[in-house]
FIVO-256928 format. One record per atom (N, C-alpha, C): residue number from 1; atom name; x, y, z. Coordinates in steps of 0.02 Angstrom, whole numbers, plus 32768, in hexadecimal, padded with zeros to 4 digits. Example, Ala and Ser with C-alpha at 12.3 -4.5 7.8 and 13.67 -1.06 7.14 Angstrom:
% residues 2
SITE num atome   xx   yy   zz
SITE   1     N 8294 7EE4 8186
SITE   1    CA 8267 7F1F 8186
SITE   1     C 8294 7F5B 8186
SITE   2     N 8282 7F90 8162
SITE   2    CA 82AC 7FCB 8165
SITE   2     C 8285 8002 818A
END
This chain:
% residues 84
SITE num atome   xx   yy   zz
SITE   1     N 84C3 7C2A 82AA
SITE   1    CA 84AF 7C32 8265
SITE   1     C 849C 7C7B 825A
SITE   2     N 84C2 7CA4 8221
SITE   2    CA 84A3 7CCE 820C
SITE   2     C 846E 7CE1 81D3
SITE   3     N 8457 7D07 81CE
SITE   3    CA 8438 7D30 818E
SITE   3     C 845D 7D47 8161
SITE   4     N 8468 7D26 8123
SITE   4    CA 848D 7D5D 8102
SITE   4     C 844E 7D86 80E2
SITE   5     N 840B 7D84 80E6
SITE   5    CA 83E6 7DBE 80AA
SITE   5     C 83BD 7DD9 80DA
SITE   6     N 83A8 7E14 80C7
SITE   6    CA 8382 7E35 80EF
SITE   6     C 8340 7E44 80C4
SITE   7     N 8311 7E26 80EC
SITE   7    CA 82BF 7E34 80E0
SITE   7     C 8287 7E4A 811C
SITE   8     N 825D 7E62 8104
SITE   8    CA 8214 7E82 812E
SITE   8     C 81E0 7E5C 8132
SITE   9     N 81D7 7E4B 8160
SITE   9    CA 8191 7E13 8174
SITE   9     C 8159 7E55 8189
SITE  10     N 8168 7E93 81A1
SITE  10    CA 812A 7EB1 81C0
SITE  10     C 8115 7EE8 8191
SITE  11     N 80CE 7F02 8195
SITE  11    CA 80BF 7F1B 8168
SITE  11     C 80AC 7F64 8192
SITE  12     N 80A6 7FA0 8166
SITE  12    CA 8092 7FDE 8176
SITE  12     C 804F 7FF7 814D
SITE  13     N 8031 802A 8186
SITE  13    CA 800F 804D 8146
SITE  13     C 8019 807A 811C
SITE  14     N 8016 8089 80EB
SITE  14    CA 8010 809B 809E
SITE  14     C 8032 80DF 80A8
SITE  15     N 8002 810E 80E5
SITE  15    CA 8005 8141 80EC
SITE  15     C 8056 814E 811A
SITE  16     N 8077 812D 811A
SITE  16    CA 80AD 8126 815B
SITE  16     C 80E1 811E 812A
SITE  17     N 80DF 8103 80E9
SITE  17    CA 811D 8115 80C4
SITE  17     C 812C 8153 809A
SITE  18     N 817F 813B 809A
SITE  18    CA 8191 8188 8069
SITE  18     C 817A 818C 802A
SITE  19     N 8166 81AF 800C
SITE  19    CA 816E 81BF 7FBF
SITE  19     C 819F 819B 7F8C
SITE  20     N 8181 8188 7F59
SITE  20    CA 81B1 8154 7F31
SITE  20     C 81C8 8119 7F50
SITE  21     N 81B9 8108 7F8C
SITE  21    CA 81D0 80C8 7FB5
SITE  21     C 8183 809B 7F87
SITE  22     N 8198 8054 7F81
SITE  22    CA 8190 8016 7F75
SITE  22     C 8157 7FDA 7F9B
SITE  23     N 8136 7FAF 7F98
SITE  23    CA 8132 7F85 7FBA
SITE  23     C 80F3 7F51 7F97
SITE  24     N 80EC 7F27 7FC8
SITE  24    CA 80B2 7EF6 7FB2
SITE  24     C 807E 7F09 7FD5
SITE  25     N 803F 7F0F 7FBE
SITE  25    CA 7FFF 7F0C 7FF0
SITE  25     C 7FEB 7ECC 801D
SITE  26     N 7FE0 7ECC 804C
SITE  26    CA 7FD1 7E8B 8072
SITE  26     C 7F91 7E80 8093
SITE  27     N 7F8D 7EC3 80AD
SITE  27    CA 7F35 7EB5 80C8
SITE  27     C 7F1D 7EFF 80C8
SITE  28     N 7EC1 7F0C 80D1
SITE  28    CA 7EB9 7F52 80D7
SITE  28     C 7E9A 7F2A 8128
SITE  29     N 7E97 7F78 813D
SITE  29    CA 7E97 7F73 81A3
SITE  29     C 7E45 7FA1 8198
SITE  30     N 7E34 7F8E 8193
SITE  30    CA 7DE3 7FA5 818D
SITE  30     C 7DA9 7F87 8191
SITE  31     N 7D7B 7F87 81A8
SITE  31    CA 7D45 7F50 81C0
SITE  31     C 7D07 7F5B 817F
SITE  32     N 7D0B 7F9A 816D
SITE  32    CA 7CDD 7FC4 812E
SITE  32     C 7CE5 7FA0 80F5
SITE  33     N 7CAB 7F75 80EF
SITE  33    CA 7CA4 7F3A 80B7
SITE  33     C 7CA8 7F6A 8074
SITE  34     N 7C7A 7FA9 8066
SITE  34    CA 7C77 7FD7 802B
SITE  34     C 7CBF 7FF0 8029
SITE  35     N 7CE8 7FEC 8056
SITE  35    CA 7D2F 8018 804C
SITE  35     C 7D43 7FC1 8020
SITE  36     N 7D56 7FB8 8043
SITE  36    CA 7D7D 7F7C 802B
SITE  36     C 7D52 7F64 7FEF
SITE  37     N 7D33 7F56 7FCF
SITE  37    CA 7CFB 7F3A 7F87
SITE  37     C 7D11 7F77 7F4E
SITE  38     N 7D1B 7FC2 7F6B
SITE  38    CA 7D3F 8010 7F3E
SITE  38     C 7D91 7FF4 7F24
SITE  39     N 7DA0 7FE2 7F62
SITE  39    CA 7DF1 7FD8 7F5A
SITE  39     C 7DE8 7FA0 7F2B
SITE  40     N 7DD8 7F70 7F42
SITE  40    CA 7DE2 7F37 7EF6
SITE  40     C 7DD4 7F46 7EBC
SITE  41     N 7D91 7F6E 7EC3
SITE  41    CA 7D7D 7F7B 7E70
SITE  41     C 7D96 7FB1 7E62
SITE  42     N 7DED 7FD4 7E7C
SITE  42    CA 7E06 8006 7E59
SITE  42     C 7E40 7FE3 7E60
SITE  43     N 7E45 7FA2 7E4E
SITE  43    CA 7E7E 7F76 7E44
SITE  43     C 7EB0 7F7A 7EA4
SITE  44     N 7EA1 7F7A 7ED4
SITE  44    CA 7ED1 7F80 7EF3
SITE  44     C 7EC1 7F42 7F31
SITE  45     N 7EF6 7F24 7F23
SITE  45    CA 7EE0 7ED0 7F5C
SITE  45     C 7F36 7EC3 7F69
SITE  46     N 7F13 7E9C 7F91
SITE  46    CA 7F51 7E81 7FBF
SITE  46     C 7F88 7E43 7F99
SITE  47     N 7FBC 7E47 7F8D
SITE  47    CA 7FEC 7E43 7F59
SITE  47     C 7FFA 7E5A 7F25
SITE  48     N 7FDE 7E95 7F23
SITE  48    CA 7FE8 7EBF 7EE5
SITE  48     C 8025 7EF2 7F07
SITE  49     N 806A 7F07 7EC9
SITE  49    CA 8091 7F28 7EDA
SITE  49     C 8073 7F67 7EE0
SITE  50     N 808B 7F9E 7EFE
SITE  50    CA 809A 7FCC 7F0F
SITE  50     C 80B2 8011 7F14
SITE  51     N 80A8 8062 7EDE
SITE  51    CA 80DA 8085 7F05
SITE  51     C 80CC 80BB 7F0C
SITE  52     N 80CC 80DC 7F40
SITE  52    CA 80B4 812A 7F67
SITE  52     C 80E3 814E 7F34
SITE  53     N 80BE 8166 7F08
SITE  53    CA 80E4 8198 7EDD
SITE  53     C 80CE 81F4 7EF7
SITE  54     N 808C 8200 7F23
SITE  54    CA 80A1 8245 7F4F
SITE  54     C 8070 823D 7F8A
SITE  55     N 8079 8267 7FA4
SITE  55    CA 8048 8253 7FE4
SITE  55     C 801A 8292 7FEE
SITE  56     N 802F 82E2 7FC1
SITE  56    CA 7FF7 831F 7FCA
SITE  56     C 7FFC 831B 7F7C
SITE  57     N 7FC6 835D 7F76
SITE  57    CA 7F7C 8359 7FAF
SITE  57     C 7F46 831E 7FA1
SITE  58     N 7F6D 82FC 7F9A
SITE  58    CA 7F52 82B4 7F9A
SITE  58     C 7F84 8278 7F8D
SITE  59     N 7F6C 8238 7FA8
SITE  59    CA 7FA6 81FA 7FA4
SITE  59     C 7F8B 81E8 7F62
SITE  60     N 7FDA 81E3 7F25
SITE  60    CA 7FC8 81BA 7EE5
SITE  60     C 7FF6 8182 7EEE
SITE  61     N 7FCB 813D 7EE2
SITE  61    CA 8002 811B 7ECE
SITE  61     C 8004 80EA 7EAC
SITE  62     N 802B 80CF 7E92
SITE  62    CA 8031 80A4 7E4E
SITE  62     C 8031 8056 7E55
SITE  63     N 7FE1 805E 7E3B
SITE  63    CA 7FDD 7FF2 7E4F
SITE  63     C 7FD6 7FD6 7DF9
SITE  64     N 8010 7F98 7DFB
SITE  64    CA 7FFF 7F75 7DBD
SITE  64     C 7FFA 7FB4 7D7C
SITE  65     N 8020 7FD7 7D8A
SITE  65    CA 8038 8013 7D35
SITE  65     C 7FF9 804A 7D3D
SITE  66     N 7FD2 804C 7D7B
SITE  66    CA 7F94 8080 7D64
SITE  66     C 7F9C 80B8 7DA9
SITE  67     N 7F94 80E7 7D92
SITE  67    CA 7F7F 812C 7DDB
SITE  67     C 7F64 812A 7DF9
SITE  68     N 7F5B 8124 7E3E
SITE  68    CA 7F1D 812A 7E65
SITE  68     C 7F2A 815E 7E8F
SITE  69     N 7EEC 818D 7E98
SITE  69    CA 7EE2 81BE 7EDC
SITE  69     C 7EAC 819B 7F02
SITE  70     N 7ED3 81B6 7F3C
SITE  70    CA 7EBB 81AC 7F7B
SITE  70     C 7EB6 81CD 7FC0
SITE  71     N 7E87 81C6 7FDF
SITE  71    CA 7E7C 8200 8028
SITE  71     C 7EA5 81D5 8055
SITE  72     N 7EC5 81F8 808A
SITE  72    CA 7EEB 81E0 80CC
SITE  72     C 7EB8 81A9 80E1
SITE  73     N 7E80 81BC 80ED
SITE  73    CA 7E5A 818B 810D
SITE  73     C 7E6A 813C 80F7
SITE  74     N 7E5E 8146 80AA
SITE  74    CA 7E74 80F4 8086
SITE  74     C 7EC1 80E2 8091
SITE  75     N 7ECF 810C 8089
SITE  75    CA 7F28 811A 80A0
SITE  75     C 7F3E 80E3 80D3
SITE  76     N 7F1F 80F6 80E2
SITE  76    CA 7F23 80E5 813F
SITE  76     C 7F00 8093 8148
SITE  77     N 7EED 8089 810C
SITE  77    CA 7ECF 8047 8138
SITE  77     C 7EE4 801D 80F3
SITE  78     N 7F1A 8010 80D5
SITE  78    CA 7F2B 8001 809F
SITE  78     C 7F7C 7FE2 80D4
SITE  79     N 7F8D 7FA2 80CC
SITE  79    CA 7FC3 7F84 80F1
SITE  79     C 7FFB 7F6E 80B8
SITE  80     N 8030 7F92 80C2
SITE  80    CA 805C 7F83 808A
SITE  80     C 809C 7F5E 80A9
SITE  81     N 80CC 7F37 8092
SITE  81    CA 810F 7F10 809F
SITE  81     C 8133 7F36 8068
SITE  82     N 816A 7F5D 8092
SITE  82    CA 81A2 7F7F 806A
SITE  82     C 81C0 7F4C 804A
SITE  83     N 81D4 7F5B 7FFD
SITE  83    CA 81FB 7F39 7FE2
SITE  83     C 8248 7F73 7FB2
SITE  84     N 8269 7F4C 7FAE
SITE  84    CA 82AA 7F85 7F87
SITE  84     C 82A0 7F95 7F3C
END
């Protein structure tokens, strides 16, 4: 039996994709209850789409139609599933 479609089960962090690349949020990798309580209340949770629109001198990227900046640090602990 083959596959005819091709999909992504694994997820990356935030900071690890290209520019203008896509995806779903799935989990943040952070134990920092105040990080994670910031991220929600600046709209950003896990199934919300996705897209690294630049990465200097700061990461912006576009959740649900709004801008967000962000430091590498959050970058980095933000788990995204590439999508096309």
């Amino acid at each position: 039996m083959m596959f005819t479609q091709t999909f992504t089960i694994e997820s990356s962090a935030l900071n690890l994709m290209k520019e203008k690349e896509k995806g779903v949020i799935t989990q943040f990798r952070k134990s920092d209850e105040t990080l994670l309580r910031k991220l929600i209340a600046i709209g950003i949770m896990p199934g919300l789409s996705i897209t690294l629109e630049q990465k200097i001198p700061s990461y912006v990227v576009k959740v649900e139609g709004t801008r967000i900046a962000l430091d590498r640090s959050i970058a980095k602990a933000i788990y995204v599933r590439k999508t096309k």
